[in-house]
Residue, then its C-alpha position, 0 to 999 in steps of 0.5 A: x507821220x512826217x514832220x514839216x521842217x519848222x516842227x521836225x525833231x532833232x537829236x540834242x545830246x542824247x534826247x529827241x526833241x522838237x528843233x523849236x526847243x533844241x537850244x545851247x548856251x548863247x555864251x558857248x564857244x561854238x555860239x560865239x567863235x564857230x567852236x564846232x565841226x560837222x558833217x552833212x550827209x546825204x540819204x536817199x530813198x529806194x522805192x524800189x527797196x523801201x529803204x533809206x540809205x546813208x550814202x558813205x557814212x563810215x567815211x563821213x564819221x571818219x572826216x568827222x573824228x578826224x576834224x575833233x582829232x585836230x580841232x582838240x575837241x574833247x574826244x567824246x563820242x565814237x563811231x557808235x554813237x554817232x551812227x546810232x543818234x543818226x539812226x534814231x532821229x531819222x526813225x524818229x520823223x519816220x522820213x520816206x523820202x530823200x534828206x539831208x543830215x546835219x551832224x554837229x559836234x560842238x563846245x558848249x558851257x562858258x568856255x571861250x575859243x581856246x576851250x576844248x570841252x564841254x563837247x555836245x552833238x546835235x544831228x538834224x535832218x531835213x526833207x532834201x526838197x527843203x534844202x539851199x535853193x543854190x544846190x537845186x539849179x541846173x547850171x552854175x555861172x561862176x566867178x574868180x573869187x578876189x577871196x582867197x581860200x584858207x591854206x594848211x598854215x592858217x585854218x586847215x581846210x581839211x578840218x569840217x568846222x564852222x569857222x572855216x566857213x566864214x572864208x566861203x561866205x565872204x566868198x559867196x556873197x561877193x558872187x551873189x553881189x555880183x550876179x554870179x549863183x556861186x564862185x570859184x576860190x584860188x589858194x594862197x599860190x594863185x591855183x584853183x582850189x574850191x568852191x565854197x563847200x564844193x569841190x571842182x573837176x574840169x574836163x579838157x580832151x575827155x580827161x577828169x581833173x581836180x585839183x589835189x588835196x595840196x591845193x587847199x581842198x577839202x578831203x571831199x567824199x564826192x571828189x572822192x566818189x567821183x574818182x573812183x567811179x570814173x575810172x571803174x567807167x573808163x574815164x581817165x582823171x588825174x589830180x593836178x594844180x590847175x591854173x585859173x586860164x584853164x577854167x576858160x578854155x575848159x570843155x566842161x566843168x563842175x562842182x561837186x559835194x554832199x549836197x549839190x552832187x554834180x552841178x555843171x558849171x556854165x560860165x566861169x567869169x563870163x566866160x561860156x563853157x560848152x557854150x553854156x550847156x552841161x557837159x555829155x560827160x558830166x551828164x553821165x557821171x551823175x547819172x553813175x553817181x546817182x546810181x549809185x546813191x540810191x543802191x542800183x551800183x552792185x560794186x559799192x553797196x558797201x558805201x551804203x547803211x540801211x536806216x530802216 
């Protein structure tokens, strides 16, 4: 039997337990100083299949033990382990249905924000239909964010962890402020960068383009997905410095990630892109995606692990 979201189980340091009852130390380092780094990972439901899928999760967990790696989190759970507490936790709420996973490796005990130990892990999924309200629209109306978003010299934004969100939500509320349901970050140069936990493609002349991973990006999985799956269907990418201006005159625009997939981008600024539609090619580049996703792509079953 499901569990509803205020009385689903989680996996908390080895046990399953009710997430009412899944607590940490309010002095710990990850409580007071966003000491942590995590992953949110998608699964989705074949009915064909009855099956549930992770989508990518080697790479996940690899992003994953990178981030503790340069974190200096102490290094204490291997990829077996965290693929095997996912797997019993989402067993554990028996969930049939698309989810969201939350996997969070994090210092807890009395240490302050230069501590690296003692390290502690909690996975939490949750029905995808549960998730943001922001990750379910069919259009985004962006701005420029006045934020600028965090550089390799002063908190890596190649490094998942809950500090580095602080940037995007300063970043996020300044558009909600606004009017706006998200935004755009330049970096330190003045180049497109990111949303706040999304990546961005343009498209200009029929061609794919997204800022490089040298423009403050994160080493994003979708982008990556993405990339990968344009080329296999024809489409020419490339991966450049993109200039603010650009995202004016851009025939379509997205943004990308775990949670929203593919969400087209309507208005940057104010200003309409496609005349405020979504785009052919974005259309049929989460068509792929979604394919898949959920196990119908014969080319990439690899990036799929089964749950049940």
């Amino acid at each position: 039997m499901e569990n509803k979201e205020s009385n689903r189980l989680i996996w908390l340091n080895g046990d399953i337990i009710n997430v009412n009852d899944a607590k940490i130390n309010v002095l710990s380092p990850s409580a007071q100083f966003g000491l942590n780094v995590f992953e949110g990972i998608r699964c989705y439901w074949s009915k064909e299949r009855n099956q549930l899928y992770a989508f990518r999760l080697k790479e996940h967990y690899r992003r994953l033990l990178q981030s503790v790696h340069l974190l200096q989190i102490e290094e204490k759970y291997s990829y077996e382990d965290l693929q095997e507490a996912f797997v019993q936790v989402i067993k554990a709420n028996n969930y049939r249905e698309d989810i969201a996973v939350r996997q969070t490796i994090f210092v807890d005990g009395f240490g302050t924000w230069h501590s690296s130990e003692k390290a502690g892990m909690f996975v939490s999924p949750i029905a995808k239909a549960k998730t943001n309200p922001e990750y379910n629209k069919k259009g985004l109306n962006c701005c420029v964010s006045s934020w600028r978003r965090i550089s390799d010299n002063v908190l890596s934004p190649r490094i998942k962890c809950g500090a580095n969100y602080i940037n995007s939500r300063m970043a996020q509320r300044e558009a909600l402020r606004n009017g706006y349901d998200t935004t755009i970050f330049l970096n330190e140069f003045g180049k497109v960068s990111e949303g706040p936990g999304s990546c961005l493609f343009i498209v200009k002349n029929g061609c794919l383009i997204t800022p490089m991973f040298t423009d403050s990006v994160l080493e994003s999985i979708t982008r990556d997905t993405i990339l990968i799956l344009a080329r296999e269907n024809g489409i020419e990418t490339i991966e450049r410095t993109i200039d603010r201006t650009e995202l004016y005159t851009a025939d379509e625009a997205f943004l990308c990630g775990s949670a929203m997939e593919i969400t087209p981008v309507v208005s940057v600024d104010k200003y309409l892109i496609n005349n405020g539609m979504e785009g052919e090619l974005t259309h049929n580049l989460h068509l792929i995606y979604l394919e898949c996703v959920c196990g119908r792509n014969p080319l990439h079953t690899d990036w799929l692990t089964p749950i049940y």
